[in-house]
Structures are given as structure tokens and as C-alpha cells.
C-alpha positions in Angstrom: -11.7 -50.3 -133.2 -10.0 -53.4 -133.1 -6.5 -53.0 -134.3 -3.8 -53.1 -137.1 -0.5 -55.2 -137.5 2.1 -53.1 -138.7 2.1 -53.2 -142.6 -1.7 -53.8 -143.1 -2.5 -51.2 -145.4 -0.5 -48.1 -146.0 0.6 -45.8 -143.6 0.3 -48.8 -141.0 3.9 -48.0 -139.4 3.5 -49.9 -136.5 1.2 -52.6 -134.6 -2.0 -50.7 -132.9 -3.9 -52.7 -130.2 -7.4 -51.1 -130.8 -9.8 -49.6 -128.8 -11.5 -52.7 -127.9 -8.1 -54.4 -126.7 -7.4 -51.4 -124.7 -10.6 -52.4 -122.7 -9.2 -55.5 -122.2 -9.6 -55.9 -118.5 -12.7 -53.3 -118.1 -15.4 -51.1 -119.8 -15.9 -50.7 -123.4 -18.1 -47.5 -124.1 -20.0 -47.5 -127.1 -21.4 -44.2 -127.6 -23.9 -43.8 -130.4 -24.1 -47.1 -131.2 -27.1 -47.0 -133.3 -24.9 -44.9 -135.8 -22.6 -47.7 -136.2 -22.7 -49.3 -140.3 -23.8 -52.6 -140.3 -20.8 -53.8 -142.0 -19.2 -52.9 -138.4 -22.1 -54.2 -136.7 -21.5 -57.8 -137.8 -17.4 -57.5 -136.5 -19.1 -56.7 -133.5 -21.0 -58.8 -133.0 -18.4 -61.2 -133.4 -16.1 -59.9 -131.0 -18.9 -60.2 -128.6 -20.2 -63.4 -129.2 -16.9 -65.1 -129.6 -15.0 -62.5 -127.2 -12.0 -62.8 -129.4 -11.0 -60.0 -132.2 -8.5 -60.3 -134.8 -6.6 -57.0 -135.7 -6.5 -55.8 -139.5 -3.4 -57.5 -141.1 -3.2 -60.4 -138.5 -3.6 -63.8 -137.8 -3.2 -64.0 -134.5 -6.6 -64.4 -132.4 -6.7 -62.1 -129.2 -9.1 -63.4 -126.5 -10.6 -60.5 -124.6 -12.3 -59.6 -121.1 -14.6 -56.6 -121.5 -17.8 -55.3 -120.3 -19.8 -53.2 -122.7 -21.7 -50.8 -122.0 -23.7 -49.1 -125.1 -25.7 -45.4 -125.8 -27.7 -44.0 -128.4 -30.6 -42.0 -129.0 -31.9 -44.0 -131.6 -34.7 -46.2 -131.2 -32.7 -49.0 -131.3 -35.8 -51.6 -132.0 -37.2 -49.6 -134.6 -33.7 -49.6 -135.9 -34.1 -53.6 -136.2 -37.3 -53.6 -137.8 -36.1 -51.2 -140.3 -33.3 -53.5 -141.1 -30.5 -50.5 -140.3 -29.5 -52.4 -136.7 -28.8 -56.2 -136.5 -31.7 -57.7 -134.1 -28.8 -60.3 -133.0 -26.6 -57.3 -132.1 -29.4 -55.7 -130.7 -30.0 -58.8 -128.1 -26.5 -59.1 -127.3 -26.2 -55.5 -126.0 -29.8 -55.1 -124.4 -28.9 -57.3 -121.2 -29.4 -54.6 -119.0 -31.4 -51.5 -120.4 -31.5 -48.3 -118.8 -33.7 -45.7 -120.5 -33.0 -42.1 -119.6 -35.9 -39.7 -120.4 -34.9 -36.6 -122.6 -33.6 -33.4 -120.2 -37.0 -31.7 -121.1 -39.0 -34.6 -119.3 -36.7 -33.9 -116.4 -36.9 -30.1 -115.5 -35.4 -30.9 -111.8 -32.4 -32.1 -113.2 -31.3 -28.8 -115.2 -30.7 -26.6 -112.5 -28.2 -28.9 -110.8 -26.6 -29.9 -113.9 -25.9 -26.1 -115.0 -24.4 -25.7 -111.5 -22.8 -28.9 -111.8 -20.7 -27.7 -115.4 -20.0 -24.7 -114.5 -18.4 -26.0 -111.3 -16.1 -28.2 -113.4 -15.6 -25.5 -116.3 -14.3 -23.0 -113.7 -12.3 -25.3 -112.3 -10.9 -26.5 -115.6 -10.1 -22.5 -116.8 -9.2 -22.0 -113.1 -11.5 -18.9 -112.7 -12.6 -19.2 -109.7 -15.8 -18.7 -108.5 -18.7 -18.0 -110.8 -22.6 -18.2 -110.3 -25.7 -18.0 -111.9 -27.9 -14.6 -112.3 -31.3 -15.1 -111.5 -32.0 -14.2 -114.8 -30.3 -17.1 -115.9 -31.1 -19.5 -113.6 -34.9 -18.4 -114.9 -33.9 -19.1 -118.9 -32.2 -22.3 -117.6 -35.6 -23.6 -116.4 -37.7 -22.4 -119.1 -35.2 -23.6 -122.1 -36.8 -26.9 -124.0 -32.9 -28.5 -124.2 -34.0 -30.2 -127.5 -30.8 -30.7 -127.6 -30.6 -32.4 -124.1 -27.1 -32.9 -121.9 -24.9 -31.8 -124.5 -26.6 -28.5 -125.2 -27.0 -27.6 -121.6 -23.2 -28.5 -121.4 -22.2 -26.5 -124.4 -24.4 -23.6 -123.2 -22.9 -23.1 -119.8 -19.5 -23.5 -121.5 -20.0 -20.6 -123.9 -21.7 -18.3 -121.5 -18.3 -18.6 -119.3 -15.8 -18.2 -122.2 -17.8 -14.8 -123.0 -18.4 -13.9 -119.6 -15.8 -11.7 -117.7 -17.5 -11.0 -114.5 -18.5 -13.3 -111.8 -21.8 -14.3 -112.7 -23.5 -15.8 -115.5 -26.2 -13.8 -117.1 -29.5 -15.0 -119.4 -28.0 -12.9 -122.5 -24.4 -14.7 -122.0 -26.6 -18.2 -122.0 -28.1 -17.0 -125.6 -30.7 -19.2 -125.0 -34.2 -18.8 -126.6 -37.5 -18.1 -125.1 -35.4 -15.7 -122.9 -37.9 -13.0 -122.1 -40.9 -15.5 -120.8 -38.6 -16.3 -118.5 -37.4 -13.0 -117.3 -41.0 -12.4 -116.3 -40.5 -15.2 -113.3 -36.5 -14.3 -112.7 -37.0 -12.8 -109.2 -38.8 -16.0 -107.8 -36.3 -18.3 -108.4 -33.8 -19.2 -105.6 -30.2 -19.8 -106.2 
């Protein structure tokens, strides 16, 4: 995360800047945050207080210019109050929250972002067009996504990698709770 000088420790071969360096300039992402150690948490911390880091091995101190933006899906204040998240970390990063409701407490949103994957998968294995079954559009909208993003993501992926045709079928989606939503699969509109 924030860099080695060649020699720090063994199999250092060379000087790495560090993902944080590498921001320099921009964005840092932090994703899952809330799964970061607290040993980490207090280097941090540091580095965003102080905006400066100091790579493993050195001595030199490396000013920095970084925005950070953080995600998690942990309760991040609970986290604090159970003592496994630093409450000063915790106020550093919370400047400007955004809470984004699980995919289940947004059921409008699944339907475009299936389309929306699929779109870039296809494009990605170059296979052209491909579509969604009414069937599957159906399971789509009846799935729970416990989940959330990632599973919808990962679903529409595997459908296409064991799908041949053109279209995307409930069975290829493996997705359960598939045969309540067959019952409705002719009133959906693609």
C-alpha cells in the first residue's frame, strides 16, 4: 500500500512506489475498508492526516495529493463502537457519505444492470449480440441478490460463458426461486 525501498525485507529487488503514491495526483479507492486491520488502520490514518507516507525500508518522507474515496458494507459506526474500526479513521473518511441501499431495496435497478453487463461482457468476448429470454428477464426480477451488484454481475457472466445461442435463458441464470417467476414470464417486456 505504501511502498518499499529496494532491500527492505527479502525478496525487495527493487524500489516500489505503492498504491497510495500511484494516486498521487488523483483518486485513491478503498474498497472494503471496513476489513482493513487496525494495525493498517493507524498507517492510514497517518497518511491522511499528515498527507505524507513513508515507504517500508526508507527515510525519505513523500508528500502526497490524493482524494479518497472509501466502500464497505460494514456498518462502519458499529465497527467503532465495537472497537474493530478507529472512530478517528472513521471521521477522516466520512466527509461526504453516500449510502447505497442493498440491490434488493432497489428492484428498478436490476433489470438495467443485467442489460447493462451483458452489454459489456459481449463486448469483452466479442460475441455479439445477445438478449435476455423473458424467462430470464422474469428470474432476474424475482431473485433476492443477497448477494447484491457482484452477484448479479457474476450471474449474467456465467449464464453467457454457458450459453451458445443468442439469448439468455432463466436455467443458464441458475438462479433460485426460478419457477415463481416463470408463472409471470410472459408479462414482462424486454
Amino acid at each position: 500500500l505504501f511502498g518499499h525501498v529496494k532491500g527492505a525485507f527479502t525478496g525487495a529487488r527493487t524500489d516500489s512506489a505503492g498504491l497510495v503514491k500511484a494516486a498521487d495526483g488523483g483518486t485513491l479507492f478503498l474498497d472494503e475498508i471496513g476489513e482493513l486491520p487496525l494495525d493498517m488502520q493507524v498507517k492510514l490514518l497517518r497518511c491522511l492526516q499528515e498527507g505524507t507516507i513513508e515507504r517500508v525500508g526508507g527515510e525519505e518522507t513523500l508528500s502526497l495529493d490524493l482524494r479518497v474515496l472509501a466502500a464497505t458494507n460494514v456498518d462502519l459506526e458499529q465497527a467503532v463502537g465495537e472497537g474493530r474500526f478507529r472512530e478517528d479513521l472513521f471521521y477522516r473518511l466520512n466527509v461526504v457519505p453516500i449510502v447505497m441501499p442493498a440491490l434488493k431495496e432497489r428492484p428498478e435497478d436490476v433489470l438495467v444492470l443485467a442489460h447493462h453487463f451483458l452489454d459489456e461482457e459481449t463486448r469483452n468476448l466479442k460475441r455479439g449480440r445477445v438478449t435476455f429470454a423473458p424467462d430470464a428477464l422474469a428470474n432476474l426480477s424475482a431473485h433476492d441478490w443477497p448477494g447484491n451488484v457482484r452477484e448479479l454481475q457474476n450471474r449474467v457472466r456465467r449464464a453467457l460463458s454457458v450459453s451458445t445461442g443468442r439469448m439468455i435463458t432463466a436455467a443458464q441464470l441458475d438462479l433460485e426461486g426460478a419457477e415463481e417467476a416463470l408463472d409471470g414470464a410472459d408479462q414482462q417486456i424486454l
